[in-house]
Structures are given as C-alpha cells and as structure tokens.
N, C-alpha and C positions, 0 to 999 in steps of 0.2 A: 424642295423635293417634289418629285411626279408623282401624281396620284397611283401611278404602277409600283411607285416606288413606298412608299406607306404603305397600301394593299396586305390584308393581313393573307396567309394559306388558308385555302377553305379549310375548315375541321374534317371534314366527310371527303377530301379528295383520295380517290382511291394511286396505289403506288403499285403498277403493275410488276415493274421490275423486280422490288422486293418480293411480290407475291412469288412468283416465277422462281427466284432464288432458292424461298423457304421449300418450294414444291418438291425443287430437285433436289432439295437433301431431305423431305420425309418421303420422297419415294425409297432412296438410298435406306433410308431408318427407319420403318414407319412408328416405331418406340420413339422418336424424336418430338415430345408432346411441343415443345418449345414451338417448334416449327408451326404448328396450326395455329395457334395465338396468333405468331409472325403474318399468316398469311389472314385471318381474319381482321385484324388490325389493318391491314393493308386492301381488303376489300371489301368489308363487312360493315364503315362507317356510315354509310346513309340509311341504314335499317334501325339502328338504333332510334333516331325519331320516329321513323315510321311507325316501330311497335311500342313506343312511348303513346304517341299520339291514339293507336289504336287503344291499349289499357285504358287511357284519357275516356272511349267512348266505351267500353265494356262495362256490367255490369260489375259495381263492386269496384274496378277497376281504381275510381280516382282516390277510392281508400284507401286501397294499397301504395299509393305512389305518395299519399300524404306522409303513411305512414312511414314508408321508405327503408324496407327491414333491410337489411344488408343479407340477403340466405348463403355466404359463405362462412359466416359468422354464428349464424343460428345452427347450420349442418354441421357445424364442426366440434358443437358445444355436447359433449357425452350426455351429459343429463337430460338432455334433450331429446338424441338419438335414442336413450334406452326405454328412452316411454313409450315407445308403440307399442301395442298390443298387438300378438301376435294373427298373421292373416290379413294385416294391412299395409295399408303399402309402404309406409314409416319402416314395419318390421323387414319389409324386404330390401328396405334402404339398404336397413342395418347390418341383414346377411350379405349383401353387396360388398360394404366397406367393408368387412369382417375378411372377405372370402378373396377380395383382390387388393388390401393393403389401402385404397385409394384412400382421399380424405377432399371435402372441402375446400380447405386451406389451403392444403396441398397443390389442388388445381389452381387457386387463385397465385398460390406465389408461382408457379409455372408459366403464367399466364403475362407475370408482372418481374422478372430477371432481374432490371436496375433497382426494383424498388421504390417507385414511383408513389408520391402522396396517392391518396385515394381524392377523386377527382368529385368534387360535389356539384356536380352536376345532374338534370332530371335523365340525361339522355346518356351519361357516364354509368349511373345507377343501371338505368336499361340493358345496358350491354354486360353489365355486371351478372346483373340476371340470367340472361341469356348464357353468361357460363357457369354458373352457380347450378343452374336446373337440369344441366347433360346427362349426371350421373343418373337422376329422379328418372328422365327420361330415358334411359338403360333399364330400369328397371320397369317402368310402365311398358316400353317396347317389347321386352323380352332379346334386343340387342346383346351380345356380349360384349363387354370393354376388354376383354384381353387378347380379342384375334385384328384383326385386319378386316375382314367379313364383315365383323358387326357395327366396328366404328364406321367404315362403310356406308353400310345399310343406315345408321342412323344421322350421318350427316346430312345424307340424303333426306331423308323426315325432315331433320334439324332446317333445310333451306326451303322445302314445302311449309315449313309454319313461322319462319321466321323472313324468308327472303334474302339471306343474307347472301350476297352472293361469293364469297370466300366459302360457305358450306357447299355448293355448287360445285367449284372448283375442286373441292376438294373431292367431291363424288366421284366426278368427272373423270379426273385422274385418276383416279385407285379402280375405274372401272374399264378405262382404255388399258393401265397396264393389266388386269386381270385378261382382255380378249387377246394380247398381244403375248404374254406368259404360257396361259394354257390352252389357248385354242379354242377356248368353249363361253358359250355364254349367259353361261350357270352365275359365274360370280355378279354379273353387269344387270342379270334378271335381276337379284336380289339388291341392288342397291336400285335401282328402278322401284322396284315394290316399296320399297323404303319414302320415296320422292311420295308414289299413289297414298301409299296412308297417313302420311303427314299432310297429303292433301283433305284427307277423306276424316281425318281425328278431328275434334273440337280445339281452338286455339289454345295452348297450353297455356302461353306466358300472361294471359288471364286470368288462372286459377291463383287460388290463395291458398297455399301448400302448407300452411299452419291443418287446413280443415282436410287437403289431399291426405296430404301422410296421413291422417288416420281414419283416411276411408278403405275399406276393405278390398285388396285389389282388385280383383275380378271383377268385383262394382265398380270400381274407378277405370277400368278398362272398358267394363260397357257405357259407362255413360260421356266417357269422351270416346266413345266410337273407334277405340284401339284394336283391332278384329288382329283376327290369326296372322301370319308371313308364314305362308308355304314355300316360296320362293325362296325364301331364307332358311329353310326346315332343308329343303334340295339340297340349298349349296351347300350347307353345313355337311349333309352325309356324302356328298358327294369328294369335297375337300378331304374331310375325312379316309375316305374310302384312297386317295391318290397320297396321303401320307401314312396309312395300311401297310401299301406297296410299296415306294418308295424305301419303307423300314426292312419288307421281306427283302429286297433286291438288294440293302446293303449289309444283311445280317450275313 
C-alpha cells in the first residue's frame, strides 16, 4: 500500500462544500440551529486546539482542563441553575432558559443528530466548550437568542474571541443578506460592533463559570470589559420601527 494510501484525513481539514450547503438552507431558515453546527463542524476545526492550547497557558486555565467539567451537563442540571442568587449572572442564565424554552442539552443534542459517542479528547472537550458557553454569552452580551439580529451580532463576538472561522462566515452572511434585503446598513453596523467587542472583552473561554455565574452581572460585565452595543440598540429600534409598518400597511 502507498503511503497516500494509509495517510489518515487530517482531524481539522475544513469541508468547504458542506459549509456552503448548511449556509444556503440557514439563510432559507434561519431557525434551522442544525445548520450552524453543520457549518462550524465544517470550518471551525483548527480553533479547537488553538483555544485549548491557549486555556493551557491562562491563568487558572490548566485547572480547568484537568478537571474537564463537561458545562452541558452542569447547565442543564436544575439544582444547580436554581442557586443563583438573584442579580448575578447564574440568575440571568436562569431567566434566559425560563423566557426562551432553551436548554443545555438541548443545544448539545442539536449540535450532535446521529448521536455520536462523546469524543474524549482534550481538543473534542474544547469545542464542547465553545458550545456549551453561547447561551452564558447571550446573556453577558445582552444579544438576544430569538431574533436574527442578535445571533448575528454575537457570532460576530463568538469569532473575535474564539477564531473560529465557521462564526465568521456565519456573520458574514447574515450581514450581506441584511445590505442586499433592506438597503441600509443598520443591521451589517451591528454585527461589526459585535466582531469590535469580542475584540475589546477579556477572553471568555478562560473563565471558570462555576465562579462567573455567581458573580454579579454588571460586575462581570465590567471586569471582562463587555461595555454597551449601541449599534445594536439602533438596529433593534430601527427593525422594529420597519415591522411597525409593515403591520400598519397590512392591517
């Protein structure tokens, strides 16, 4: 046999085709969570060491990866969500899940269709992470998870502190069809703002979210350097204000 022929697939080669696929049907959907897995899976593999390796050199960091808590497991555990105390960032998890159905779990079986063993690997964990923490970040953002707008504006952040370039793409897209849709570029600010403050925040996937959640938000917002989205405060009233209308025009 040729040595081409043995040659295992790299782990991290990215599958542009598939990415490209998923894109065109969550533009079609953008409810279609399936599809983003599809497309991070397909472009988002060589980030996973990267930000392994970085936690490796953070403070605190090689603790956590000892430890290796599974946080789709831990967020989904009620006893656990119901402990915060109210005014911390835990409690605002809580009104999160409460207020949009979402869960944990949820995300991870979305994430995982066939039902794939869970992959014990240090770099498998890492990307684990990386989707376990979106909601958390929703809430630190002040992103909303129910519109277009905010998943948006936060994938945008999400590929500012992760790299991954499948969060990229995904910006990308949702912010060309917004200039190509309505003309204006209200929505394309707001996912740009999105990219600057995941620039400008303290590295999340750092933190040890045992001690986040129950730090106070507004504190936990100042001290990872999470400042306002005005850009995002626009688009919202602006979107708003053109589905206003739209409602007068077919009433």
């Amino acid at each position: 046999m040729t040595a081409a022929a043995d040659a295992k697939p790299h782990p991290y080669k990215r599958d542009l085709p598939a990415a490209f696929r998923a894109m065109r049907a969550l533009l079609r959907d953008p409810n279609d969570t399936a599809q983003v897995f599809v497309i991070m899976q397909s472009l988002n593999g060589p980030s996973a060491p990267i930000n392994f390796d970085r936690l490796m050199r953070a403070e605190g960091g090689p603790k956590q990866a000892y430890r290796r808590v599974e946080l789709a497991e831990r967020f989904s555990d009620p006893a656990y969500i119901a402990g915060f105390a109210p005014g911390t960032v835990g409690a605002a998890y809580r009104v999160f899940l409460e207020q949009t159905g979402y869960s944990a779990a949820g995300l991870a079986d979305v994430s995982n269709p066939e039902g794939r063993p869970l992959v014990e690997h240090p770099h498998a964990w890492m990307a684990r992470r990386i989707r376990d923490v979106h909601d958390i970040w929703h809430v630190l953002t002040g992103y909303q998870a129910d519109e277009p707008l905010g998943e948006a504006a936060l994938v945008a952040f999400s590929y500012a502190q992760t790299r991954g370039l499948g969060w990229a793409f995904i910006a990308g897209a949702a912010a060309l069809k917004s200039l190509r849709v309505s003309r204006s570029t209200t929505f394309a600010r707001a996912v740009l703002e999105g990219w600057r403050r995941g620039r400008r925040a303290a590295w999340l996937l750092g933190e040890d979210y045992d001690v986040l959640l129950n730090e106070p938000l507004e504190a936990a917002r100042a001290r990872l350097s999470i400042g306002t989205a005005p850009a995002y405060a626009k688009a919202q009233e602006r979107l708003a204000a053109l589905d206003s209308t739209d409602d007068t025009a077919t009433a």
